[in-house]
Every structure is written in structure tokens, then in C-alpha cells.
VOFI-669422 format. One record per atom (N, C-alpha, C): residue number from 1; residue in one letter; chain; atom name; z, y, x. Coordinates in steps of 0.02 Angstrom, whole numbers, plus 50000, padded with zeros to 5 digits. Layout:
BEGIN
ATOM   n res chain atom    pz    py    px
ATOM NUM   A     A   CA     Z     Y     X
...
! end
This chain:
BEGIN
ATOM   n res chain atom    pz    py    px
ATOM   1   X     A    N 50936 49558 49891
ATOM   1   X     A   CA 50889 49606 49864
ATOM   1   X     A    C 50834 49623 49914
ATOM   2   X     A    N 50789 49636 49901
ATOM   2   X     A   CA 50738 49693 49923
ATOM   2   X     A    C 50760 49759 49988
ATOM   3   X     A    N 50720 49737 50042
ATOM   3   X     A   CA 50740 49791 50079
ATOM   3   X     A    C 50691 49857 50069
ATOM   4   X     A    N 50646 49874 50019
ATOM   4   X     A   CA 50592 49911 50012
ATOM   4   X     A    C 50558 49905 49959
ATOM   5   X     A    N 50522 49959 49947
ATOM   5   X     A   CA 50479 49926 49879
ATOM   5   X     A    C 50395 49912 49879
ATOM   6   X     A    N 50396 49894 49938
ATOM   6   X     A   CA 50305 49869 49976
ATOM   6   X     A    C 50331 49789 50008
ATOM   7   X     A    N 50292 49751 49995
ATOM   7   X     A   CA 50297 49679 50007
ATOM   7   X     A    C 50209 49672 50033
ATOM   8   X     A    N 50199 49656 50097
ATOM   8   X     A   CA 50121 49628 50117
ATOM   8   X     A    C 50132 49568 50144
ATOM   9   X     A    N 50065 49535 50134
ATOM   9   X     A   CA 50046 49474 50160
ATOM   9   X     A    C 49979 49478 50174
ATOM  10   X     A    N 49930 49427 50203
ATOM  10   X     A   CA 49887 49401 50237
ATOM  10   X     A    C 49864 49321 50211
ATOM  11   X     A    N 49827 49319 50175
ATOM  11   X     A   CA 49816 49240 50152
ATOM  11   X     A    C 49734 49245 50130
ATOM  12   X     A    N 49745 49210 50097
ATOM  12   X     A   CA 49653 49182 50062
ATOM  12   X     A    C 49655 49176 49964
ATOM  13   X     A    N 49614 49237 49963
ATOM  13   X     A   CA 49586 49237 49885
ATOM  13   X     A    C 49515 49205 49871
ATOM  14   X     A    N 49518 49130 49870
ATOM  14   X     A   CA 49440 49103 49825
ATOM  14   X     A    C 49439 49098 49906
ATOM  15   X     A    N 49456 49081 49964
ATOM  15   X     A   CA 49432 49047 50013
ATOM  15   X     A    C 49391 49128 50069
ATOM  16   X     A    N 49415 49180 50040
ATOM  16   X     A   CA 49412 49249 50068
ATOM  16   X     A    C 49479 49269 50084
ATOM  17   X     A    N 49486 49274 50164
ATOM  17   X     A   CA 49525 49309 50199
ATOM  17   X     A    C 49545 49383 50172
ATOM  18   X     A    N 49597 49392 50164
ATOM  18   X     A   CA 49627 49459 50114
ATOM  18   X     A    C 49703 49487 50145
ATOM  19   X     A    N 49707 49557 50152
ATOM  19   X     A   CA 49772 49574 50166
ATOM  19   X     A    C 49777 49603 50084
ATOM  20   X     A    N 49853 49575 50070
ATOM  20   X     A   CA 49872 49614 49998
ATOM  20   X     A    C 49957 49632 50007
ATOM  21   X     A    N 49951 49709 49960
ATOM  21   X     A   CA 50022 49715 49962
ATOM  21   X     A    C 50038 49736 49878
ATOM  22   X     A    N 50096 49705 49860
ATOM  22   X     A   CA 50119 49751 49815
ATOM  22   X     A    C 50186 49780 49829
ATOM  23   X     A    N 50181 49846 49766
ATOM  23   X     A   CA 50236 49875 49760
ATOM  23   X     A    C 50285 49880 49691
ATOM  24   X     A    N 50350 49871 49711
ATOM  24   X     A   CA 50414 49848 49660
ATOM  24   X     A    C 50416 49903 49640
ATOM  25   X     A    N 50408 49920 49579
ATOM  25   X     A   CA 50422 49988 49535
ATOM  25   X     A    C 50529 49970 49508
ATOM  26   X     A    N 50554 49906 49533
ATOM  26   X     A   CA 50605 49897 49523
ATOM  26   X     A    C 50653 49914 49577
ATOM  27   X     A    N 50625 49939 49634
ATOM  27   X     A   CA 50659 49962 49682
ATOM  27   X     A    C 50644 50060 49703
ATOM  28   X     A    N 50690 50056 49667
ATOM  28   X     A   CA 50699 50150 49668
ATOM  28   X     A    C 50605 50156 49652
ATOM  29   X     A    N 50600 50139 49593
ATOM  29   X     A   CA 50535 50170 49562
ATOM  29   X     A    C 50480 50150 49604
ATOM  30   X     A    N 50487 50086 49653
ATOM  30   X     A   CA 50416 50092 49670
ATOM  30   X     A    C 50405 50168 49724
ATOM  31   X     A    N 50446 50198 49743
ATOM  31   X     A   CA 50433 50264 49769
ATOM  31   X     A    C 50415 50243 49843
ATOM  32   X     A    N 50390 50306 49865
ATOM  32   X     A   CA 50363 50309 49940
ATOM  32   X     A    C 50391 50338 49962
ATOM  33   X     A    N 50422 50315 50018
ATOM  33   X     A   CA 50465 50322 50084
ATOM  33   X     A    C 50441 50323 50135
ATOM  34   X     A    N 50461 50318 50201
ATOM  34   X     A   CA 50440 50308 50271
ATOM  34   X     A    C 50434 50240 50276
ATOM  35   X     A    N 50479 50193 50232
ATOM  35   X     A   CA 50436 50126 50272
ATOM  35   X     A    C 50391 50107 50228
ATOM  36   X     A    N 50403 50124 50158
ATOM  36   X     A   CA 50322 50113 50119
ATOM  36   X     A    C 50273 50137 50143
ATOM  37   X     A    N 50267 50216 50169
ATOM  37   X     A   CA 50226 50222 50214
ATOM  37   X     A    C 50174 50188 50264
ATOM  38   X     A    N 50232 50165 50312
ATOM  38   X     A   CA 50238 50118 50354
ATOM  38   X     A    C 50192 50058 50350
ATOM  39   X     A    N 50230 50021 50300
ATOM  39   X     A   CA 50217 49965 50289
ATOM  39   X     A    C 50114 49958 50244
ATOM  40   X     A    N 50104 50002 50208
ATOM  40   X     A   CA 50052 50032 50193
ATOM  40   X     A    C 49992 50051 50248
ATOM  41   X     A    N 50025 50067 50278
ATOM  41   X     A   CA 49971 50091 50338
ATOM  41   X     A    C 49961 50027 50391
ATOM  42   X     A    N 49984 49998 50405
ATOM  42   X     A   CA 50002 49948 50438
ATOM  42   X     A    C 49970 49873 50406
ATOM  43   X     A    N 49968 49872 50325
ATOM  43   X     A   CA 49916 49830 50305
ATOM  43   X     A    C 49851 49833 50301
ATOM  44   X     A    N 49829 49936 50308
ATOM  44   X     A   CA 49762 49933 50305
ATOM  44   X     A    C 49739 49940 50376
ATOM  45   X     A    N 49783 49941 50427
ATOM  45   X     A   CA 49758 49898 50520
ATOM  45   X     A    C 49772 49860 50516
ATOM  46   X     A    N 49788 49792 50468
ATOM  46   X     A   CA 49783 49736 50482
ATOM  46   X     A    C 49714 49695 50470
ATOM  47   X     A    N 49704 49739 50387
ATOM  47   X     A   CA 49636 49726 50357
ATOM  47   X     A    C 49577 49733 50387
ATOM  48   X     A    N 49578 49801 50429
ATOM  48   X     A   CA 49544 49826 50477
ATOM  48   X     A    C 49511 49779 50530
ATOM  49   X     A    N 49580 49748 50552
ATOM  49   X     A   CA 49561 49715 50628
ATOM  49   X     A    C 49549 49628 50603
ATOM  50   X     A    N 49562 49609 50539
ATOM  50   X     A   CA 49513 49553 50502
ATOM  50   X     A    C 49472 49569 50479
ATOM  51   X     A    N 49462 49631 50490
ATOM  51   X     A   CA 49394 49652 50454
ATOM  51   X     A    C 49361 49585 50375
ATOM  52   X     A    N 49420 49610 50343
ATOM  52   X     A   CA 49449 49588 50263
ATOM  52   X     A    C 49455 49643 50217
ATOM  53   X     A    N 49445 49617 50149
ATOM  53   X     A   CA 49464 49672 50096
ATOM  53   X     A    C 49538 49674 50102
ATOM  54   X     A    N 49574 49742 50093
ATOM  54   X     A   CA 49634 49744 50081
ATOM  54   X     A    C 49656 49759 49986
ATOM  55   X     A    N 49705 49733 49982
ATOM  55   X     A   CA 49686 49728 49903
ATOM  55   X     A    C 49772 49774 49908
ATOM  56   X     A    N 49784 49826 49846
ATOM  56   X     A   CA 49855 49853 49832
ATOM  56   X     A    C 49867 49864 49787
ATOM  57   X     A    N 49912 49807 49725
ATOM  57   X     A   CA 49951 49827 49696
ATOM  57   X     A    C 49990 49889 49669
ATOM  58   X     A    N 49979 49943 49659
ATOM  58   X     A   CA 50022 50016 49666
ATOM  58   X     A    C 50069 50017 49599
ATOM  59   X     A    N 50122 50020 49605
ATOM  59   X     A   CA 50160 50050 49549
ATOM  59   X     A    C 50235 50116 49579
ATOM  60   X     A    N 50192 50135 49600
ATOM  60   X     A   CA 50227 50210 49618
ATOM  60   X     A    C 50255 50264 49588
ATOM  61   X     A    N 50320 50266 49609
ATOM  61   X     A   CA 50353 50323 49579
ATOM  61   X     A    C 50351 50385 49592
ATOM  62   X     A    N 50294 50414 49660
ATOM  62   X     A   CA 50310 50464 49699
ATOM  62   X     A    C 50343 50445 49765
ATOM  63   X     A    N 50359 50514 49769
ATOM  63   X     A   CA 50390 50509 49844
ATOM  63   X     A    C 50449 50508 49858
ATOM  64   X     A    N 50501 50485 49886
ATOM  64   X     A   CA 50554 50481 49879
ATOM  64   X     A    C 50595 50572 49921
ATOM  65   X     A    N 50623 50585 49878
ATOM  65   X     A   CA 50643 50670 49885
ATOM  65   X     A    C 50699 50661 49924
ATOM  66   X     A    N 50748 50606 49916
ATOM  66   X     A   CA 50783 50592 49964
ATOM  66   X     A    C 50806 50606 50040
ATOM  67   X     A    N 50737 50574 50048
ATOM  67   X     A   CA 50683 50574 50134
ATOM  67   X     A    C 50671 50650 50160
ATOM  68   X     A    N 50676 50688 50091
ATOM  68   X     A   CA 50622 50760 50112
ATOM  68   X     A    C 50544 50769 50164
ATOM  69   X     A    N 50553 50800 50193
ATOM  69   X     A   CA 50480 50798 50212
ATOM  69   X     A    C 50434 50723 50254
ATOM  70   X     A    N 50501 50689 50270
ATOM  70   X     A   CA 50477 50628 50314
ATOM  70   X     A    C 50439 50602 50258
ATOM  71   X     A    N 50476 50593 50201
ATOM  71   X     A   CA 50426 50565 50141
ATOM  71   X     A    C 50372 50586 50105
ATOM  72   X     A    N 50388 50657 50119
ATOM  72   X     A   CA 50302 50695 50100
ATOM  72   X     A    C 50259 50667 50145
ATOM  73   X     A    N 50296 50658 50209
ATOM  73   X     A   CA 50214 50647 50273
ATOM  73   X     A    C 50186 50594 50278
ATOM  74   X     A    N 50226 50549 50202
ATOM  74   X     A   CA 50166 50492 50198
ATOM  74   X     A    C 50123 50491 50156
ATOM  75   X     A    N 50089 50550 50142
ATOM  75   X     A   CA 50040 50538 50080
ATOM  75   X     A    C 49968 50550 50124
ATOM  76   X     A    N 49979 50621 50173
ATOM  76   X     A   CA 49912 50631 50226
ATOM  76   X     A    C 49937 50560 50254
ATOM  77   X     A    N 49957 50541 50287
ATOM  77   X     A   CA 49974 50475 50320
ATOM  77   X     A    C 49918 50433 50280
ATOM  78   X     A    N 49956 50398 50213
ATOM  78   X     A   CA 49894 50366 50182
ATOM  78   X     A    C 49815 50389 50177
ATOM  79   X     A    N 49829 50433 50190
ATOM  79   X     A   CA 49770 50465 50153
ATOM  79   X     A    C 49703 50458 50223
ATOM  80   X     A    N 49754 50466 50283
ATOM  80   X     A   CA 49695 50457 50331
ATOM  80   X     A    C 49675 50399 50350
ATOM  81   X     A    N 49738 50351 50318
ATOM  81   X     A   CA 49738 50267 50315
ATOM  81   X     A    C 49672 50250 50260
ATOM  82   X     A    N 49682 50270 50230
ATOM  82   X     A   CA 49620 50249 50180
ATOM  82   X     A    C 49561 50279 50208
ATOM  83   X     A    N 49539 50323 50233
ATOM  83   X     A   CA 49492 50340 50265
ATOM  83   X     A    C 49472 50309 50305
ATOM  84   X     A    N 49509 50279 50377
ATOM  84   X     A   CA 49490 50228 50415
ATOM  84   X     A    C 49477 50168 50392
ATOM  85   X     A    N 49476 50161 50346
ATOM  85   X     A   CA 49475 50091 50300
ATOM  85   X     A    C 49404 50091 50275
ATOM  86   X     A    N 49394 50146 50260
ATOM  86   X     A   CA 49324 50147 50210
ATOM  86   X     A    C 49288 50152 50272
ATOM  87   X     A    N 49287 50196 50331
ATOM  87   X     A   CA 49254 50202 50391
ATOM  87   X     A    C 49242 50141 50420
ATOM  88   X     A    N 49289 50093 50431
ATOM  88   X     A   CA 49272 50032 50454
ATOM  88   X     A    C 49257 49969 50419
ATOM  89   X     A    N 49259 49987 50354
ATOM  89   X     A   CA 49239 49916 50308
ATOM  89   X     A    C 49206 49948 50257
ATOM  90   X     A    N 49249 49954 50178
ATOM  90   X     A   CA 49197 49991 50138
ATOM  90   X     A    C 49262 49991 50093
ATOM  91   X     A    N 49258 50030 50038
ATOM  91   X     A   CA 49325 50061 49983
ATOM  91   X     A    C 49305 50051 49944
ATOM  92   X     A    N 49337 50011 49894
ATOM  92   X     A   CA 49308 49989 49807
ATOM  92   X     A    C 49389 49991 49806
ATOM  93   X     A    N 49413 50026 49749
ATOM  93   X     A   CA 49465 50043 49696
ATOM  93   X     A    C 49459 50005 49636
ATOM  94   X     A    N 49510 49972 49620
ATOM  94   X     A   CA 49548 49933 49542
ATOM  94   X     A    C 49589 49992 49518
ATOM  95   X     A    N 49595 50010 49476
ATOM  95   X     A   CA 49628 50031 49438
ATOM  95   X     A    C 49656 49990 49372
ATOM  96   X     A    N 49731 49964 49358
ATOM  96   X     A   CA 49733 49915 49327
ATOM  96   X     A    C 49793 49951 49278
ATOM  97   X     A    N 49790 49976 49189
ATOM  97   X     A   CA 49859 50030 49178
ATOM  97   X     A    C 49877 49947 49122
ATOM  98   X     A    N 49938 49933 49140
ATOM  98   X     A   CA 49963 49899 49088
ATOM  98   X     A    C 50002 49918 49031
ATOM  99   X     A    N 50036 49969 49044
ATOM  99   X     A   CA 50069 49998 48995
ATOM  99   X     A    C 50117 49947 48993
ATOM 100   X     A    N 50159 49946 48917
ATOM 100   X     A   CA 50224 49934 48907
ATOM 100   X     A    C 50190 49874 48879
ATOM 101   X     A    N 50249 49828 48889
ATOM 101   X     A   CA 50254 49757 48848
ATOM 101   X     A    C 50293 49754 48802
! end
């Protein structure tokens, strides 16, 4: 199984250098934890320092309550992650709702 529900990589979309991650809504909801966190923040300094679009998948359940506050402290976490992101490259958002099949 899955040790997490954030999976990143580093490859080439159309011959453009790209960090992408998605997230398993099949592993405890897709929720955010400390290493989703983690792992999240850590793709957008990767993107950063290829100075590449970072592309993310999101299917999030929240935060994992589990964790208690360690897991609240990844949302400012992201949040200042995405900021350095837009500061050093530029921020364009997908929003993609599929709904049910």
C-alpha cells in the first residue's frame, strides 16, 4: 500500500520541465497530515529551484484531526509555500470538479 496520500515527481510535460504531485483521496480521504504537508512543500522548492511550473492534483479531505495541531500547521505552512512560489515564478490555478462517475 501507500505510505501517504501525496505522491510527487519531476519529469517533462510536452518537452517542459514540471514538478507534479497528486493526491489519493483513497488514502484516509486524501487528508493533510505532516507528511502531506511535507511532501507539498518540498515539491514547490523543488519547482522553485527548476524554476518549473509545479502542477497539483488536489483531492483533499481536510486535515487529518488525528495529528491535532501538527496537522493544522500545515495549511499556513502551505500557504506560505504557495506564496514563495508565486514570488519566485508566477501562480496560475486549475481547478478541475469531476464529480461522481
Amino acid at each position: 500500500g501507500e505510505t501517504d496520500a501525496m505522491k510527487t515527481a519531476r519529469g517533462e510535460i510536452n518537452g517542459q520541465t514540471a514538478v507534479v504531485s497528486v493526491q489519493d483521496f483513497a488514502f484516509m480521504g486524501g487528508s493533510m497530515g505532516m507528511a502531506v504537508g511535507e511532501a507539498f512543500i518540498d515539491a514547490v522548492k523543488a519547482a522553485i529551484r527548476a524554476k518549473c511550473p509545479y502542477v497539483i492534483f488536489t483531492a483533499a479531505g481536510g486535515a487529518r484531526m488525528q495529528e491535532g495541531i501538527l496537522s493544522l500547521m500545515q495549511m499556513p505552512r502551505s500557504t506560505v509555500a504557495i506564496q514563495m512560489l508565486h514570488d519566485a515564478l508566477f501562480l496560475e490555478g486549475i481547478i478541475r470538479y469531476s464529480g461522481q462517475r
